[in-house]
FIFINU-321317 format. One record per residue (C-alpha): z, x, y; residue in three letters. Coordinates in steps of 0.5 Angstrom, whole numbers. Layout:
// FIFINU-321317
c3 Z&c1 X&c2 Y&rest Ala $
...
This chain:
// FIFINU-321317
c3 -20&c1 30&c2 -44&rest Unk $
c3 -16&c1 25&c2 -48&rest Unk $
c3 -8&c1 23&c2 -47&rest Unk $
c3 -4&c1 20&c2 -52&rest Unk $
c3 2&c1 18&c2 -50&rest Unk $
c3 7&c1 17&c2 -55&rest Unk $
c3 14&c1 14&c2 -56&rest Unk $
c3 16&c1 10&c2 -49&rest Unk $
c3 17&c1 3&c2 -47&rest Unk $
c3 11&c1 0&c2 -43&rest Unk $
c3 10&c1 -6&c2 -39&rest Unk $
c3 4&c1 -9&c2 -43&rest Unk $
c3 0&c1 -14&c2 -40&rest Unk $
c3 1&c1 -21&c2 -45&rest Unk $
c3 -5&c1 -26&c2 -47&rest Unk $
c3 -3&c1 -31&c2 -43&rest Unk $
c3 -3&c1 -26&c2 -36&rest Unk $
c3 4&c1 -25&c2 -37&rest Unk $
c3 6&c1 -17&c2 -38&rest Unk $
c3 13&c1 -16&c2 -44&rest Unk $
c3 16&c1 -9&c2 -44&rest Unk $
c3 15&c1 -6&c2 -50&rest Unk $
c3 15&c1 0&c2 -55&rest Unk $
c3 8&c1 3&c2 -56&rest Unk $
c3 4&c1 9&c2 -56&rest Unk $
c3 -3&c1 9&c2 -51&rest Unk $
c3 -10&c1 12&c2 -51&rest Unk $
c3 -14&c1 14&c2 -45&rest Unk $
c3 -21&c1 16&c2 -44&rest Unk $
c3 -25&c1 17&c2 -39&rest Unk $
c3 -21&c1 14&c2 -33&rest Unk $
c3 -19&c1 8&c2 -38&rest Unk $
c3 -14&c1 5&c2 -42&rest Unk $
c3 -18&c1 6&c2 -49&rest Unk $
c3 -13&c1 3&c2 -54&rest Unk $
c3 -6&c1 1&c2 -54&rest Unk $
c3 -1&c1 2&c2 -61&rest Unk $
c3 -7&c1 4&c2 -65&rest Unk $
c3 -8&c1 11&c2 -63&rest Unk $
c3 -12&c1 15&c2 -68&rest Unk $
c3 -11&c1 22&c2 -65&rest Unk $
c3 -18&c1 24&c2 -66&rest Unk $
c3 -22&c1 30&c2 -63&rest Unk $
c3 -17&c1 34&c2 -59&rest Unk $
c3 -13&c1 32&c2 -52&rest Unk $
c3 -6&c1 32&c2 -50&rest Unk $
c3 0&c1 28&c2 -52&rest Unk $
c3 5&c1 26&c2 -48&rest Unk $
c3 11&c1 25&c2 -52&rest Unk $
c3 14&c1 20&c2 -47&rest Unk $
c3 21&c1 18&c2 -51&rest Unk $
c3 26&c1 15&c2 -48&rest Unk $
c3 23&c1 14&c2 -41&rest Unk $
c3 18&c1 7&c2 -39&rest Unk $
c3 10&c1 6&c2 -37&rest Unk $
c3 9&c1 3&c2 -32&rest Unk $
c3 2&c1 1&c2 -29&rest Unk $
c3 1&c1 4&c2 -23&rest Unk $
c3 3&c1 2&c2 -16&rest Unk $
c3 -2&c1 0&c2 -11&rest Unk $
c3 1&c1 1&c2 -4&rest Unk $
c3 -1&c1 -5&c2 1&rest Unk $
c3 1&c1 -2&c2 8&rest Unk $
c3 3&c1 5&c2 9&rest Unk $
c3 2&c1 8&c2 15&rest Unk $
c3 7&c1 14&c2 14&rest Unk $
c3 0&c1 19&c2 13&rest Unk $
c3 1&c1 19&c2 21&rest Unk $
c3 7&c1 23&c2 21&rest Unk $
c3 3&c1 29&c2 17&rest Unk $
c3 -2&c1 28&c2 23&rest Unk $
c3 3&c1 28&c2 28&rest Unk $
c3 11&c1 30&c2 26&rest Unk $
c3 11&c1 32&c2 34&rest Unk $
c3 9&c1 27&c2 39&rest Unk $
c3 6&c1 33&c2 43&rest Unk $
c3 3&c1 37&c2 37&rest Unk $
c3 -4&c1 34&c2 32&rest Unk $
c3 -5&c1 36&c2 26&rest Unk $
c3 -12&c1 37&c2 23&rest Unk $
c3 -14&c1 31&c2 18&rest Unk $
c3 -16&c1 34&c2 12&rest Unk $
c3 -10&c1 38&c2 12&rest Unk $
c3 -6&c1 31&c2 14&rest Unk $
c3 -9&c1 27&c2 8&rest Unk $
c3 -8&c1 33&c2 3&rest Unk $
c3 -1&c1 33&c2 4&rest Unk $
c3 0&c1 25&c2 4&rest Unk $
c3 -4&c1 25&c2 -3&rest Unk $
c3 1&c1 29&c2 -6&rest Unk $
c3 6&c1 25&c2 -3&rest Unk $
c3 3&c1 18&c2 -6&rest Unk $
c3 3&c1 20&c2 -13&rest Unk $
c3 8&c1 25&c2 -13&rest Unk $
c3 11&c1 17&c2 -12&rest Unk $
c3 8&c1 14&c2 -17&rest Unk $
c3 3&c1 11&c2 -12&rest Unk $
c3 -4&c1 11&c2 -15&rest Unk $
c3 -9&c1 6&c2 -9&rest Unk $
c3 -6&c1 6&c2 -3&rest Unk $
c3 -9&c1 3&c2 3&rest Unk $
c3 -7&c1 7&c2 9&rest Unk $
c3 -5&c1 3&c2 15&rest Unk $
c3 -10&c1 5&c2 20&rest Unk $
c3 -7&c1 2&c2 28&rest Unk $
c3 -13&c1 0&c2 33&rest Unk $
c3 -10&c1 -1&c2 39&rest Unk $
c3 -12&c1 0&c2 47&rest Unk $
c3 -6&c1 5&c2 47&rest Unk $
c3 -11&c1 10&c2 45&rest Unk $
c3 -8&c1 17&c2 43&rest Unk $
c3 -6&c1 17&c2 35&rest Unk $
c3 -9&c1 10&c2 35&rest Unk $
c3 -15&c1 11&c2 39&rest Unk $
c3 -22&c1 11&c2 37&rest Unk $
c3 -22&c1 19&c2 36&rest Unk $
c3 -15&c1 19&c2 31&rest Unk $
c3 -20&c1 12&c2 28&rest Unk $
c3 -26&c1 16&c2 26&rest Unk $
c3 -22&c1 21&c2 24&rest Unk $
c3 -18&c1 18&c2 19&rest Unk $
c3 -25&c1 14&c2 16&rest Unk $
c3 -28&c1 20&c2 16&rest Unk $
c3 -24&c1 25&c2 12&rest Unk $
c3 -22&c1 19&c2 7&rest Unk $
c3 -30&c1 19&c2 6&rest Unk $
c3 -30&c1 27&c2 5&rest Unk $
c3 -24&c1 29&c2 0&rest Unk $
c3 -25&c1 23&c2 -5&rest Unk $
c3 -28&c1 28&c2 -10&rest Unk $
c3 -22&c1 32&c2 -9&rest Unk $
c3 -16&c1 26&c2 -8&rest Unk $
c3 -12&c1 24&c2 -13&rest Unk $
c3 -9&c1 17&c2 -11&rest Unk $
c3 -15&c1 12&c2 -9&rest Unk $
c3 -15&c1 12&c2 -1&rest Unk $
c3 -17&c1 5&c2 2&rest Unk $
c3 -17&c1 3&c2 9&rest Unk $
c3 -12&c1 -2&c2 12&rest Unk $
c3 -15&c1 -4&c2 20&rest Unk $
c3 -9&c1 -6&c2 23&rest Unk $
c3 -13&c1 -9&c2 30&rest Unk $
c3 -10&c1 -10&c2 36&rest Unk $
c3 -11&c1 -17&c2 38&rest Unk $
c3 -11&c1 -15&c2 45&rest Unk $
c3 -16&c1 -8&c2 44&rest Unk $
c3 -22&c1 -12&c2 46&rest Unk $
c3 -26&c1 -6&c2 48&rest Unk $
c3 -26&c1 -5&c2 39&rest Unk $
c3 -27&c1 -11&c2 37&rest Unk $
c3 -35&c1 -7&c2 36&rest Unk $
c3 -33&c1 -2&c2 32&rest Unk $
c3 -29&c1 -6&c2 28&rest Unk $
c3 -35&c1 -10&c2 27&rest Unk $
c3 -39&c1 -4&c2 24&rest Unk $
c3 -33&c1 -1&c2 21&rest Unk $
c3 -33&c1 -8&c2 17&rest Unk $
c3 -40&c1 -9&c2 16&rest Unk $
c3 -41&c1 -3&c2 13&rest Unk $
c3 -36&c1 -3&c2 8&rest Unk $
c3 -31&c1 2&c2 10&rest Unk $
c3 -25&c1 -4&c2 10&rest Unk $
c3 -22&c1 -5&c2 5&rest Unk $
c3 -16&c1 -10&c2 8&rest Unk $
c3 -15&c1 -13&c2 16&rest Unk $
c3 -9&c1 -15&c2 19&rest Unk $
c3 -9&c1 -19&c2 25&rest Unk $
c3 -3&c1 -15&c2 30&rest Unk $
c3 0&c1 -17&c2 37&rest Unk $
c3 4&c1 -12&c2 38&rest Unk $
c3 3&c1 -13&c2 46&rest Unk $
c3 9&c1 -16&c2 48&rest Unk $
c3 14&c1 -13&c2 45&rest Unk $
c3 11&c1 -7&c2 48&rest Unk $
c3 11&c1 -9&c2 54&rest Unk $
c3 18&c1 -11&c2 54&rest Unk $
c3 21&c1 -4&c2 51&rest Unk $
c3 16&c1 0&c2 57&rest Unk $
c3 21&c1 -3&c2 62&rest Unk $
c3 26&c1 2&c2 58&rest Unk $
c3 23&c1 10&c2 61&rest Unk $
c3 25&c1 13&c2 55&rest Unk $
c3 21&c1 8&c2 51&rest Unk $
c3 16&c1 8&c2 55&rest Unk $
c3 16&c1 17&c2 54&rest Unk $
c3 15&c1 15&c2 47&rest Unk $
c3 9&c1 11&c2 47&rest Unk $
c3 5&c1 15&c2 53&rest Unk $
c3 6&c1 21&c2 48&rest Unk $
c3 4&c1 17&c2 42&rest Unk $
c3 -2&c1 15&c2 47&rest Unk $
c3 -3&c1 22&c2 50&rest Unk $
c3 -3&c1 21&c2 56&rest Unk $
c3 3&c1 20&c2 62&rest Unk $
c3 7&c1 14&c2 64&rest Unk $
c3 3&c1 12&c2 69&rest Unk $
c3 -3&c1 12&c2 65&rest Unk $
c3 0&c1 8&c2 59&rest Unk $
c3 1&c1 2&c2 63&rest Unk $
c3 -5&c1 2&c2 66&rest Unk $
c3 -8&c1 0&c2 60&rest Unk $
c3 -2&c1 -5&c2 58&rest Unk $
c3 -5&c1 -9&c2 65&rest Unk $
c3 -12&c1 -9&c2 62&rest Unk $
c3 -10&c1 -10&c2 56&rest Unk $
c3 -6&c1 -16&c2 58&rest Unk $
c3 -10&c1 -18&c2 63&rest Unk $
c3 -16&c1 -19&c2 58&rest Unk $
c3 -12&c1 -24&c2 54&rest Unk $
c3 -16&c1 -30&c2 56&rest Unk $
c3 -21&c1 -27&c2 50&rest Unk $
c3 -15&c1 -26&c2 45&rest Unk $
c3 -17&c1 -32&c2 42&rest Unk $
c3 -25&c1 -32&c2 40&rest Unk $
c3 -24&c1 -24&c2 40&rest Unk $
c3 -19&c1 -26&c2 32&rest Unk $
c3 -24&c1 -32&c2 31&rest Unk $
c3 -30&c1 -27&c2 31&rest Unk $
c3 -26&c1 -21&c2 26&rest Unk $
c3 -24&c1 -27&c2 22&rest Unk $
c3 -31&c1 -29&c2 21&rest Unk $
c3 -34&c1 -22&c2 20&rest Unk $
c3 -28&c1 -21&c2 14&rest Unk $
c3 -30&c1 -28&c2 11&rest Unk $
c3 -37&c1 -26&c2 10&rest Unk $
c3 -36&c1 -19&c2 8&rest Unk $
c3 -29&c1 -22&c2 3&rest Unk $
c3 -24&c1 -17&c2 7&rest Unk $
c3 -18&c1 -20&c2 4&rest Unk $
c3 -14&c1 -21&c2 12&rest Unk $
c3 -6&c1 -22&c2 14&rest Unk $
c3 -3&c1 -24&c2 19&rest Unk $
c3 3&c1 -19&c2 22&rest Unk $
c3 9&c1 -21&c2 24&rest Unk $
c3 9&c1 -28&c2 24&rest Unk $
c3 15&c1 -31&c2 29&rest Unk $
c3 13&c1 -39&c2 28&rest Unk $
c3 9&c1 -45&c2 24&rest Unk $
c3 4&c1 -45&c2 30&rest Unk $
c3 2&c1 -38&c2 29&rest Unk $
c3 2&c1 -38&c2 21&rest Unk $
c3 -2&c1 -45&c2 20&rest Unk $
c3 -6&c1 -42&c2 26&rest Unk $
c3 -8&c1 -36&c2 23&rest Unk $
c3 -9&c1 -41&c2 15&rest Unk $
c3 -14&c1 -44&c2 19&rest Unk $
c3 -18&c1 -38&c2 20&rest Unk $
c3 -17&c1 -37&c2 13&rest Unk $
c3 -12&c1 -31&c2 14&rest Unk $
c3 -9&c1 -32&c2 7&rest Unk $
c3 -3&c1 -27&c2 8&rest Unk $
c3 3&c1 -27&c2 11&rest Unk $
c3 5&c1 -19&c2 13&rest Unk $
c3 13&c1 -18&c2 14&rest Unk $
c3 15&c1 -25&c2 17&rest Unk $
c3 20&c1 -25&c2 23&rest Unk $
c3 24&c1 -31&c2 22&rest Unk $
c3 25&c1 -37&c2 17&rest Unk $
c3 20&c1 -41&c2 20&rest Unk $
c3 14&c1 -37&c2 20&rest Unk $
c3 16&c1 -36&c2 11&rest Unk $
c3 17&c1 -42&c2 11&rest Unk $
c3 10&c1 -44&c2 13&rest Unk $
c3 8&c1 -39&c2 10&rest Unk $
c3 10&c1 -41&c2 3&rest Unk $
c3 8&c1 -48&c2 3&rest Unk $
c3 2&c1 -46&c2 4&rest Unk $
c3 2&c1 -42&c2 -2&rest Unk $
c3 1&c1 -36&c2 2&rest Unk $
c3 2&c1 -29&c2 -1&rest Unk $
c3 8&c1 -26&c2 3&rest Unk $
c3 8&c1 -18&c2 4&rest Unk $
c3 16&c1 -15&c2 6&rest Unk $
c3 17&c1 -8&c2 6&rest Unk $
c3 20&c1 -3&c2 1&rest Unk $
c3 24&c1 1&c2 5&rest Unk $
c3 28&c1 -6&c2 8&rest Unk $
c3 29&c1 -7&c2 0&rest Unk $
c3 32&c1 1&c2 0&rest Unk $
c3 37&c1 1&c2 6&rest Unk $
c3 39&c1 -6&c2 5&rest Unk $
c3 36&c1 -10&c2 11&rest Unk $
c3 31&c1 -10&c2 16&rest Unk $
c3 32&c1 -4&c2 21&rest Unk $
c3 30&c1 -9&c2 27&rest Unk $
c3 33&c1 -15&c2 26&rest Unk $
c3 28&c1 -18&c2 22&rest Unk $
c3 29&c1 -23&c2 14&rest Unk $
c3 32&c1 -19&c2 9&rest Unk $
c3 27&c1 -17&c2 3&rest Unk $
c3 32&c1 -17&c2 -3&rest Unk $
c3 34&c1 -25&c2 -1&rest Unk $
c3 27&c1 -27&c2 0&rest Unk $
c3 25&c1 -24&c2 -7&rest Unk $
c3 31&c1 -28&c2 -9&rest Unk $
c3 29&c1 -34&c2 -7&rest Unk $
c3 22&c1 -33&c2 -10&rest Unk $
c3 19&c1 -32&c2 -4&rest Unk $
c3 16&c1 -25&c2 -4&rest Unk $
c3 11&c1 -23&c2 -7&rest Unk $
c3 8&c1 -16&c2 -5&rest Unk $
c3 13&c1 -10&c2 -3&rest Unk $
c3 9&c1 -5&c2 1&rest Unk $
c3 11&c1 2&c2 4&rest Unk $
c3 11&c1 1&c2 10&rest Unk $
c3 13&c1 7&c2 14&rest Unk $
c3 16&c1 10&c2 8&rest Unk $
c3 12&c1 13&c2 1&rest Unk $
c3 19&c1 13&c2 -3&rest Unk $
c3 21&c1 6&c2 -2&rest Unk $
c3 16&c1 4&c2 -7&rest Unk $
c3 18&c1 7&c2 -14&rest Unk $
c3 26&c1 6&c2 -11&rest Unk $
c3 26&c1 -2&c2 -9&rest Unk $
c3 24&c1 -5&c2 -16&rest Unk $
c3 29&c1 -3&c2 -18&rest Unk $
c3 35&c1 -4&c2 -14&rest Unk $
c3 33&c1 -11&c2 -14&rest Unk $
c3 34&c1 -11&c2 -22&rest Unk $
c3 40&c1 -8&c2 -21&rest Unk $
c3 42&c1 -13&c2 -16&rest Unk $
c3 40&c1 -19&c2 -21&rest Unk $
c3 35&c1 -20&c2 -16&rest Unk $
c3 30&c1 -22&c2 -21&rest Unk $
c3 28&c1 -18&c2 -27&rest Unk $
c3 25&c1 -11&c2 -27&rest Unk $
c3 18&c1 -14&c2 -30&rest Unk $
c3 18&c1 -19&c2 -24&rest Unk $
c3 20&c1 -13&c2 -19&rest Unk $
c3 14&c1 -8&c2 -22&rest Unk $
c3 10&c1 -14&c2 -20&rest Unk $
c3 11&c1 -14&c2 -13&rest Unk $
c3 8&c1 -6&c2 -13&rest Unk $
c3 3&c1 -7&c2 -18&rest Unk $
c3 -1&c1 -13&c2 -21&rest Unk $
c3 0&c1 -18&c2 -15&rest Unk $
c3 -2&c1 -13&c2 -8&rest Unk $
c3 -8&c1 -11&c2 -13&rest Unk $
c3 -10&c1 -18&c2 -14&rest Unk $
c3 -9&c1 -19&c2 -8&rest Unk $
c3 -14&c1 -13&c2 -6&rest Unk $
c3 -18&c1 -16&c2 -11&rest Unk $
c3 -18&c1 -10&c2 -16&rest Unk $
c3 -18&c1 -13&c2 -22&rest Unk $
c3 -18&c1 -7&c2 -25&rest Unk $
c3 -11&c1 -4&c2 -24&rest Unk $
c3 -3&c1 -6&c2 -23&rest Unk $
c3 -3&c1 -7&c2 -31&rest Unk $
c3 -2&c1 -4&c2 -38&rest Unk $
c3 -9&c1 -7&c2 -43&rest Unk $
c3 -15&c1 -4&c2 -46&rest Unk $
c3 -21&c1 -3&c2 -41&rest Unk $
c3 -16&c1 -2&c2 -35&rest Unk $
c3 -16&c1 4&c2 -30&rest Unk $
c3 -12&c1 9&c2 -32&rest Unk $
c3 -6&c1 9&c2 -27&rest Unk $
c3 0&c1 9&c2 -30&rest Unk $
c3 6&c1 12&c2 -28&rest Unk $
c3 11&c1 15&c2 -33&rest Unk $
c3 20&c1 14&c2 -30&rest Unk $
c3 26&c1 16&c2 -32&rest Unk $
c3 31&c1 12&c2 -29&rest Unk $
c3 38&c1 12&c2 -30&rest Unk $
c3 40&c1 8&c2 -24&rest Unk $
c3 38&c1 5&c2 -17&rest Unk $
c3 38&c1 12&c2 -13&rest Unk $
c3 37&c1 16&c2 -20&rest Unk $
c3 30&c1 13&c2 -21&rest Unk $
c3 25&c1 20&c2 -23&rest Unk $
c3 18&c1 20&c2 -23&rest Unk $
c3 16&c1 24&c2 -29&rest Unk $
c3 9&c1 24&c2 -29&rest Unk $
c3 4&c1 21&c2 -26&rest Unk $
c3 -3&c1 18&c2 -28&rest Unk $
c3 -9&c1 17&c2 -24&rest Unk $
c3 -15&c1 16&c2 -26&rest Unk $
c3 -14&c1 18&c2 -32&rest Unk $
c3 -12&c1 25&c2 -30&rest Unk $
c3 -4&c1 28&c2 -31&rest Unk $
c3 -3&c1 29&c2 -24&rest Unk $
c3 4&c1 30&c2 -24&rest Unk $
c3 9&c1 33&c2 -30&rest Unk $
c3 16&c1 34&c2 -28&rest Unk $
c3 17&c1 37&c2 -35&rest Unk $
c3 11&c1 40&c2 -38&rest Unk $
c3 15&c1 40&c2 -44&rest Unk $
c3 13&c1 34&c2 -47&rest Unk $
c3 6&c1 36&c2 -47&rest Unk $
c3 2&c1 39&c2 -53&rest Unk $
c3 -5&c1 40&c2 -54&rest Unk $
c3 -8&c1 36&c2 -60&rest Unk $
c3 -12&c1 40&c2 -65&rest Unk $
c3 -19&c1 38&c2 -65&rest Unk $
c3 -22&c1 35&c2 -72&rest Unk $
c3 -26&c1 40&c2 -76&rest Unk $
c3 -34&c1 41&c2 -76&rest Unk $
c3 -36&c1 37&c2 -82&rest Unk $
c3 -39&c1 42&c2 -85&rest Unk $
């Protein structure tokens, strides 16, 4: 079925690459962008009387690992996948999220991110993509120290089922905060297994450090070969980011100190920073400020994280604050997360694109709704069904 939207402000793509908000009226047809301001109103559909309110591209989440909370809200309970990834797809696109890629953790822990929890998640994306309506993508967070996967991660690769890798090197940290016991509780329940068990296989792990390494070197090799774009995670130091460049690593994901953004930016790496940092004002762990390195031109992709909402809400406080423009803010959740997946075909408003588009209402930071939203081509979300009316179909020719 087509849909016109009519009436509203959209943020175009330009002839030079650029992207303008302007008032224009949009055709879809069959999932794509079929004409803009020169909307005949033939042959029946719906039209979207989208007065007053803005058309933004859709949002294309990087790295979002919130669906683990639909799998398990409670440390002891596990919920079965397809109820799970139901109940995550409303979430995105009621949020305007039409591409995510789901941030799936492989570690030597094991329980939620074990080899069980693993094939779960890849399966289930595979078995309800004919009934979701976000696009659902894989984001292998690998472990660098999970050296009894780095097989299954090979394969995962090779047979296409990863749609972006980020090297992460969480052993450390873990190990120190184990030596707290509430901590150390928390991870043995994510891990599903008792405290005793759970730095067993921190000391294997560590033990195996030695192969770190060739481990990351062979990861990398494999996603160069299969074109998986790569980030390295937490980055702390030059040493660590220019290790990773060497590798052909092109993406930094959420730098922890000015050394390693510093780094990053001079060897024109595209950096990832979190929305909710963005939304509460500052990093929760101590980590950079998003806003500021927005404001210094020093981020260029803003992901979920571990919160689906942050997404729709972030661009436009950095606007608000005079961080920079909304249109550069919208790129931090649109065009430049999907150019850097490689979707040429998403994250801006021009004829031939995928249809994904979100309609907002926003009054003020805090204040900003999703009115509607559209993936694929198809009216997903409509929080006020009043706007809509069915085109009439042009007559038979007698």
């Amino acid at each position: 079925m087509r849909l016109s939207l009519r009436g509203g402000t959209g943020l175009f793509a330009q002839a030079d690459a650029s992207a303008e908000f302007q008032q224009a009226d949009i055709e879809l047809a069959g999932g794509r962008i079929a004409c803009i301001d020169a909307v005949d109103g033939g042959d029946g559909g719906l039209i979207f009387d989208a007065s007053n309110l803005l058309i933004l591209p859709g949002i294309v989440d990087l790295h979002g690992d919130a669906f683990e909370r639909q799998i398990q809200p409670r440390p002891e309970t596990t919920f079965p996948y397809d109820i799970a990834l139901a109940d995550t797809d409303r979430q995105l696109v009621a949020n305007g999220i039409t591409t995510a890629c789901h941030g799936l953790t492989y570690s030597w822990e094991g329980g939620l991110r074990g080899r069980s929890a693993a094939l779960a998640l890849l399966e289930q994306v595979v078995a309800q993509r004919a009934q979701s309506h976000c696009d659902h993508r894989i984001h292998l967070r690998f472990e660098n120290h999970h050296l009894d996967g780095l097989a299954d991660a090979l394969a995962w690769i090779a047979a296409g089922k990863i749609d972006f890798l980020a090297f992460n090197e969480h052993l450390p940290s873990i190990a120190a905060k184990s030596a707290l016991p509430e901590k150390l509780a928390g991870y043995a329940e994510r891990a599903r297994c008792d405290g005793a068990t759970f730095r067993e296989r921190l000391a294997a792990a560590k033990r195996r450090t030695a192969e770190v390494p060739q481990l990351i070197a062979t990861l990398a090799a494999a996603c160069r070969k299969q074109g998986v774009p790569m980030a390295s995670h937490d980055d702390e130091s030059q040493a660590d980011r220019a290790g990773y460049q060497a590798l052909g690593v092109g993406i930094s994901e959420f730098p922890r100190t000015r050394e390693a953004l510093d780094c990053a930016m001079a060897l024109g790496n595209r950096i990832v920073m979190g929305a909710p940092n963005v939304v509460l004002g500052g990093s929760h762990c101590g980590s950079l400020s998003a806003a500021q390195t927005v404001r210094a031109g020093q981020c260029h992709i803003l992901a979920s994280d571990y919160y689906y909402p942050a997404l729709l809400q972030a661009p436009f406080k950095l606007a608000y604050q005079g961080d920079c423009t909304l249109t550069e803010a919208w790129n931090l959740v649109s065009a430049n997360p999907a150019a850097a997946l490689g979707l040429t075909d998403r994250g801006h408003l021009s004829v031939g694109a995928r249809a994904d588009l979100l309609v907002v209402e926003a009054a003020a930071p805090g204040q900003v709704r999703v009115v509607a939203t559209i993936a694929n081509g198809k009216l997903v979300v409509c929080t006020q069904p009043e706007r809509l009316t069915l085109r009439a179909a042009m007559p038979l020719a007698a």
